[in-house]
N, C-alpha and C positions, 0 to 999 in steps of 0.2 A: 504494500500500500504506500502509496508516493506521500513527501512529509503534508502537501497544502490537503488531500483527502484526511490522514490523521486531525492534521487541525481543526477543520470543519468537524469532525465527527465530534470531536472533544465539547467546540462550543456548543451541540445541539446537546450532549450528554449533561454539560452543566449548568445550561441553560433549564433543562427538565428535573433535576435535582434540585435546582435553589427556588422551582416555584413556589411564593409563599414565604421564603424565606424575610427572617426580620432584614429593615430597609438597610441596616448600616451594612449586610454581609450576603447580599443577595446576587443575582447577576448583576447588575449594572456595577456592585464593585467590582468581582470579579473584572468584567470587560474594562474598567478603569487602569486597573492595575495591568492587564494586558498588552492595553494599549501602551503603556509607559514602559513596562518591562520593553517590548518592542522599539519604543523610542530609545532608551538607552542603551539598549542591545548595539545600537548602530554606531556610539562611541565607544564598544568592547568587545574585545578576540573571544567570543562566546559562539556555544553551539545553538544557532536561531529556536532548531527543532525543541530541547532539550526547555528553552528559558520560553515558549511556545506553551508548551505542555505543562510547565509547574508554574506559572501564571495560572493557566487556564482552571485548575486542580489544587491550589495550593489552599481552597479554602473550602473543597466539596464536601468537609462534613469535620466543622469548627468543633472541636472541644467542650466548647462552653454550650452547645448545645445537644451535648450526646451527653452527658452526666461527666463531665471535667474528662473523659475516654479518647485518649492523646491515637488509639491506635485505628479507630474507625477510617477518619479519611487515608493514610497512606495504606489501608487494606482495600476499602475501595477503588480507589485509583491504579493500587495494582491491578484488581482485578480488571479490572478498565480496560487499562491499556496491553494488559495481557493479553484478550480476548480480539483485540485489533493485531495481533501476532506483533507490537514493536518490540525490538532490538532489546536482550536484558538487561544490558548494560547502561542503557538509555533510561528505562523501566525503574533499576533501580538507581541512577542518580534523580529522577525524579522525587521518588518516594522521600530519599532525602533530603531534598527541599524541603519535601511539606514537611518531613519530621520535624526541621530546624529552621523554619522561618520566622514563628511566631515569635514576640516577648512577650517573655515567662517570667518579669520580673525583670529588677535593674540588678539582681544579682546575681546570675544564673548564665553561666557561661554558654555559650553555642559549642555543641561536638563535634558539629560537620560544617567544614569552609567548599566553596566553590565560586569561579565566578560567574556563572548561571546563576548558583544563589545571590549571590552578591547583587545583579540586576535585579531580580526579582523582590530581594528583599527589601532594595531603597523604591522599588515603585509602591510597594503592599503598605511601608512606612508614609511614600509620602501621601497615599490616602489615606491616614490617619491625623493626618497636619493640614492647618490650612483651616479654609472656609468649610471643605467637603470633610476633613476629618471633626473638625465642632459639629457640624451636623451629624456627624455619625453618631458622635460621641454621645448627646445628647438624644437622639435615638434608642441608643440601648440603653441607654440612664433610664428613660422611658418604659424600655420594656422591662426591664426589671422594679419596674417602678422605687425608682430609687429618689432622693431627695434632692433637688439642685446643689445645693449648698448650706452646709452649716460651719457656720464660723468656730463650733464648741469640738468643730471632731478635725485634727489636723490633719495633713496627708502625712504617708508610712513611706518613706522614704529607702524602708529596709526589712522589707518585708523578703519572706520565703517565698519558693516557689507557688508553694499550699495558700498561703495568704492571699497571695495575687488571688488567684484563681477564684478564691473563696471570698473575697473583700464585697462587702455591701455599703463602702463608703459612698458620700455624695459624688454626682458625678464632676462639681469642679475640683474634686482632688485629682483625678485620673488625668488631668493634666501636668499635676507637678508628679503623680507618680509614673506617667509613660508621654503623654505627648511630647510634654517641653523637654525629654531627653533626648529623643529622636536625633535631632540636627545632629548630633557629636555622633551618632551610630549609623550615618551616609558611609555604603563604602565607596561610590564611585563620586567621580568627579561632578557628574550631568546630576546626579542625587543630591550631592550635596551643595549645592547649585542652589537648584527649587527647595530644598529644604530650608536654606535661610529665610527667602522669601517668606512662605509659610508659616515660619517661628514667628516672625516678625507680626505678621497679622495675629496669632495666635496669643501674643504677648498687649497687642492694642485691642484686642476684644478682652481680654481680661483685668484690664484698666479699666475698660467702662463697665463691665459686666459689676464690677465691687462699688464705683462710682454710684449708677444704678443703684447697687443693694442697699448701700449709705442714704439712697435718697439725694445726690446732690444733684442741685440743679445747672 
């Protein structure tokens, strides 16, 4: 099967899987993150197919909503793309994307480097930042019905892996605990680029978001 048929098949696969899905982690990330993987692929010696495919997959079945179960999506997506007969070597550098793309906390080392991941991983970060990553943010805040903000509960700056995961903090702390990290964790050039930009708005929405809460006029 030639790589642009695999790729098609992929977005139809994950485009059927995320229907429904909540809005911060649905297709339209996915395809966000795609498209950027794709953009910055074209500033790095990467395999197209490879940063294709763990774009496309690298969120088909999120953790946080299988019961914190890290093994679901890279068992999936094996089966996947197994079933499309690609290359195993291929298969499983994918799998390892997805294992190690997410942050699992500011403490928590990554196992597996690549630079497939590396593309991947500043496009997945930078929809997290930015105008599109506040809305997301604020989204799953939502769905979990969590509280905006409360000035009495700090953010965890040093939290465990288990913590992260498990945290029912307001959702303006998940900014000092993952967004406003982000910028310093770009591996490539083109990522950490857009990521300044993004920091930057993300730091003048949070001036007036506390301005706001103050009541100033």
């Amino acid at each position: 099967m030639i790589e642009e048929e695999v790729i098609s098949k992929a977005i139809d696969f994950v485009k059927e899987r995320l229907s429904g899905a909540e809005g911060g982690h649905d297709w339209f990330h996915t395809q966000r993150v795609f498209k950027t993987s794709q953009s910055i692929a074209k500033e790095e010696n990467v395999d197209f197919l490879i940063v294709s495919l763990g774009a496309l997959l690298h969120d088909i079945a999120d953790s946080k909503f299988h019961n914190g179960d890290e093994t679901v999506g890279p068992r999936i997506a094996r089966e996947f793309l197994q079933d499309l007969q690609v290359k195993k070597e291929i298969i499983d550098h994918v799998v390892l994307i997805i294992e190690n793309i997410s942050f699992k906390g500011g403490n928590v080392d990554q196992k597996f480097k690549s630079l497939e991941l590396d593309v991947i991983q500043d496009a997945d970060r930078l929809d997290a930042i930015g105008a599109i990553g506040i809305a997301r943010c604020f989204n799953y805040g939502g769905f979990k019905n969590r509280l905006l903000y409360d000035p009495s509960i700090p953010p965890n700056l040093n939290m465990t892996k288990q913590e992260y995961k498990n945290t029912t903090a307001p959702t303006i702390n998940h900014f000092y605990e993952k967004l406003l990290l982000l910028k310093d964790r770009m591996n490539t050039k083109t990522g950490k680029k857009l990521a300044q930009q993004r920091h930057t708005f993300m730091e003048q929405f949070l001036d007036q978001f506390y301005k706001e809460w103050e009541g100033e006029l």
